[in-house]
C-alpha positions in Angstrom: 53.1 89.6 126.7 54.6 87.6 123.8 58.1 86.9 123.8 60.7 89.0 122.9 62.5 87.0 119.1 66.1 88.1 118.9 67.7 87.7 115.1 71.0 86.4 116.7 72.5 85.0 113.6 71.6 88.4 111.8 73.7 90.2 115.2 76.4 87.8 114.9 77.0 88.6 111.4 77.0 92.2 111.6 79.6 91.9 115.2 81.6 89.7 112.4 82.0 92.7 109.9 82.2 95.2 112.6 85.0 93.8 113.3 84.1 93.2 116.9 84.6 89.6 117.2 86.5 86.6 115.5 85.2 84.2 113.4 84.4 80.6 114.5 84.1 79.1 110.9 84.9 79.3 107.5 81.4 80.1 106.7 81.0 83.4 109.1 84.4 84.6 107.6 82.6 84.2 103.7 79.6 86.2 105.1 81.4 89.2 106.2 80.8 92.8 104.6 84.2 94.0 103.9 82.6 97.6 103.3 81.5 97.7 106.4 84.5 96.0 107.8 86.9 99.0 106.5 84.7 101.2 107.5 84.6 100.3 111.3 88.8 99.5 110.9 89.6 102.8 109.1 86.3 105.5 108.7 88.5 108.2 107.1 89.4 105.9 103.9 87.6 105.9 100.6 85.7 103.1 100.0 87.0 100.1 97.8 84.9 99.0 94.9 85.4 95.5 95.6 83.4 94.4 91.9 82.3 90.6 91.8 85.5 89.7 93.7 85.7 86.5 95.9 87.0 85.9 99.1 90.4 86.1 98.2 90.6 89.2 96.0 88.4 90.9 98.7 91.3 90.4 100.9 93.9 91.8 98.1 91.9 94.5 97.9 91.3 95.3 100.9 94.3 94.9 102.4 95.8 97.6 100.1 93.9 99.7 100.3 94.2 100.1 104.2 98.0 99.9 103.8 98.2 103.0 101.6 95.8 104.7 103.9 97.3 104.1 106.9 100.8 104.9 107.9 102.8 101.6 108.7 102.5 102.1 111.9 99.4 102.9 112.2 98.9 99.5 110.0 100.7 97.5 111.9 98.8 98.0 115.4 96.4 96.4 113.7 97.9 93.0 114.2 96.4 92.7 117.0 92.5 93.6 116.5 90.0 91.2 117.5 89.2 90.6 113.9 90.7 87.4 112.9 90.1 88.9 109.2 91.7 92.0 110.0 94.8 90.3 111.4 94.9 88.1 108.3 94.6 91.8 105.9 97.6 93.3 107.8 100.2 90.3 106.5 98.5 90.7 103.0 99.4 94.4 103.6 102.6 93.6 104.7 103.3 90.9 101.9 103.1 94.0 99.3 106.7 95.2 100.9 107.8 92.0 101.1 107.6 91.6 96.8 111.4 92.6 97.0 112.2 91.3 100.3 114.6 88.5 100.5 113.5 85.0 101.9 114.5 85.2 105.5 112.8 88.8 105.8 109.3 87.3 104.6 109.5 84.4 107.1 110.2 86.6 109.9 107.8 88.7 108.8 105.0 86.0 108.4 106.1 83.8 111.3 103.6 85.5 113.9 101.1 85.2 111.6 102.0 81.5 110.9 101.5 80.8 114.6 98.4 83.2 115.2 96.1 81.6 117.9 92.9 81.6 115.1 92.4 79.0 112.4 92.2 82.0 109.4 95.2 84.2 110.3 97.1 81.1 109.9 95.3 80.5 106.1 95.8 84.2 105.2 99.5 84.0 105.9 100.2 81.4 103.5 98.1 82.9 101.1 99.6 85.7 101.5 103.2 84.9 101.2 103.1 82.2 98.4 103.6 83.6 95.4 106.8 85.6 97.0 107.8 82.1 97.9 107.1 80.6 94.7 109.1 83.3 92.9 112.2 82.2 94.5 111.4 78.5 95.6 114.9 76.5 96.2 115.5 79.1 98.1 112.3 79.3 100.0 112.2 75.2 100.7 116.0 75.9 102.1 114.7 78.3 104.8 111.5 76.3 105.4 113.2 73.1 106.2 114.2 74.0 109.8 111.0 74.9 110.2 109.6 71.6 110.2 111.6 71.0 113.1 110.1 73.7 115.2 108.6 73.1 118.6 105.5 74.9 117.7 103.0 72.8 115.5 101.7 75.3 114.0 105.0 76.2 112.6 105.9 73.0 111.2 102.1 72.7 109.8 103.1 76.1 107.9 106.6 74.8 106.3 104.6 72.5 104.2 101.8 73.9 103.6 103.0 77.3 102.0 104.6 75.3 99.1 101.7 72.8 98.4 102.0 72.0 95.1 98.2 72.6 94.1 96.7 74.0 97.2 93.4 75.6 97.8 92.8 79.0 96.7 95.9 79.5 95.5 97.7 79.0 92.1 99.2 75.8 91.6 103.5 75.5 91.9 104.2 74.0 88.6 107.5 72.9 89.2 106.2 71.0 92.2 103.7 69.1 90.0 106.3 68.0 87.8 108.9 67.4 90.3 107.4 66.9 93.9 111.1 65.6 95.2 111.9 68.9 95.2 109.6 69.2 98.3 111.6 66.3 100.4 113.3 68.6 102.6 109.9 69.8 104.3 108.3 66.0 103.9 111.2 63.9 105.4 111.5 65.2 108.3 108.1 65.5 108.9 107.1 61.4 108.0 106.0 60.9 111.6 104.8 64.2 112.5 102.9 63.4 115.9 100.1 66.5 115.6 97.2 66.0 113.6 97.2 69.3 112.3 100.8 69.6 110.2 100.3 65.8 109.7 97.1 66.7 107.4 99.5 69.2 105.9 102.1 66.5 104.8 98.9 64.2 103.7 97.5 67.1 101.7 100.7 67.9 100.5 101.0 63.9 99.0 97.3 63.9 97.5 97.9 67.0 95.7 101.0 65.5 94.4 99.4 62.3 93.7 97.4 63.7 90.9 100.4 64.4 88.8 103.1 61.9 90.0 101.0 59.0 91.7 103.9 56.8 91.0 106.0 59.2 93.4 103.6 59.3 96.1 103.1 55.2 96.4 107.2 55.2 96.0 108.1 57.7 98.7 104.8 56.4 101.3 106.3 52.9 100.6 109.3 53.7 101.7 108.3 55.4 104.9 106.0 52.7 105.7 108.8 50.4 105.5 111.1 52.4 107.9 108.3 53.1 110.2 108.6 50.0 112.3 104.6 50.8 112.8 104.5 54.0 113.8 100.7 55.5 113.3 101.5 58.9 112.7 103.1 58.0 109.8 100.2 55.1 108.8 97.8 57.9 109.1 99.8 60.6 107.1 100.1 57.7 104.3 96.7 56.5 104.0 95.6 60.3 103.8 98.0 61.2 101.6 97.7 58.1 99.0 93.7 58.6 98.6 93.6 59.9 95.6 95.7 57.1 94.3 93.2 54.4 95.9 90.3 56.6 94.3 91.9 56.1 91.0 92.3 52.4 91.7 88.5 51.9 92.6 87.3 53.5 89.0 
């Protein structure tokens, strides 16, 4: 009797937009069926004609659709499906009633999502919450900056890397391109961030300013270099953080 051949990456994929289990990689969350995936989360609905839309506008999409279908509450037991998609559509959901919110109301709104225990919940609530952010952004760096001092990494990580100034998958801030000091009160106090995973933020953070105000960058991780008295965290958030500016120097 042969042996029995079971397609387990084909099963994975479909458990994936089933909804039935969260993602472990970027990849897996690109391959899921959101058709399928609202269909499992919410049978009753009409289906979404999601066109030629990517990732992103699959979650815009999505996510509205559910949060006119469902009633809030309803919606919001959903915050705590398996799915780490599903999580990440209810704060799009939720970041359509937060247009007109005020700034506090969308950071306690998004701070669960900020700290979610899966690496994509964590992306979609930036996402999510940017562009009400950028709309109002003084004000939005004023109630990030305590953030940064936060216990919880994942918290500080998500101070600075709402208000990137380019980003990924996101619309670029374009006042923060042409004047990243306004961004100091999230990078100072995070110059010697111990965690690996905000201090990527803060590098990421410099490199995408670095492509419009190198000067900027190599003045401000000067400085902290000079006031570190050694310290590798800061070392490490400099030399990731200048490498666009040594790129440039190499051509």
């Amino acid at each position: 009797m042969g042996e029995l051949i079971v397609n387990t990456e084909g099963q994975r994929t479909r458990d994936l937009s089933c909804g039935a289990v969260p993602s472990r990689v970027l990849k897996e969350i690109l391959e899921i069926d959101f058709e399928v995936l609202l269909e499992a989360v919410a049978p009753k609905m009409p289906p979404v004609d999601f066109g030629n839309e990517g990732i992103t506008g699959k979650m815009r999409l999505a996510s509205a659709a559910l949060r006119n279908h469902l009633s809030l509450v309803e919606f919001r037991t959903l915050q705590s499906h398996v799915s780490d998609t599903v999580r990440g559509l209810v704060i799009y959901g939720l970041a359509i009633d937060l247009e007109t919110a005020d700034i506090p109301t969308v950071l306690d709104t998004v701070r669960p999502f900020a700290s979610d225990i899966h690496f994509g919940v964590r992306e979609w609530a930036w996402l999510a919450v940017r562009p009400r952010l950028v709309r109002d952004l003084d004000q939005s760096i004023a109630a990030l900056a305590p953030w940064t001092l936060e216990r919880d990494p994942l918290l500080r990580r998500f101070a600075v890397e709402a208000l990137r100034p380019r980003g990924v998958w996101c619309k670029a801030i374009a006042d923060l391109r042409a004047t990243p000091e306004l961004g100091l009160p999230l990078l100072q106090p995070m110059r010697a961030e111990p965690e690996k995973y905000p201090q990527d933020s803060v590098a990421n953070w410099l490199n995408d300013a670095a492509k419009d105000q190198p000067a900027w960058v190599e003045n401000l991780c000067r400085s902290w270099l000079n006031q570190s008295d050694g310290d590798k965290n800061t070392a490490r958030i400099v030399a990731r953080g200048m490498r666009s500016i040594k790129e440039q120097l190499k051509t």
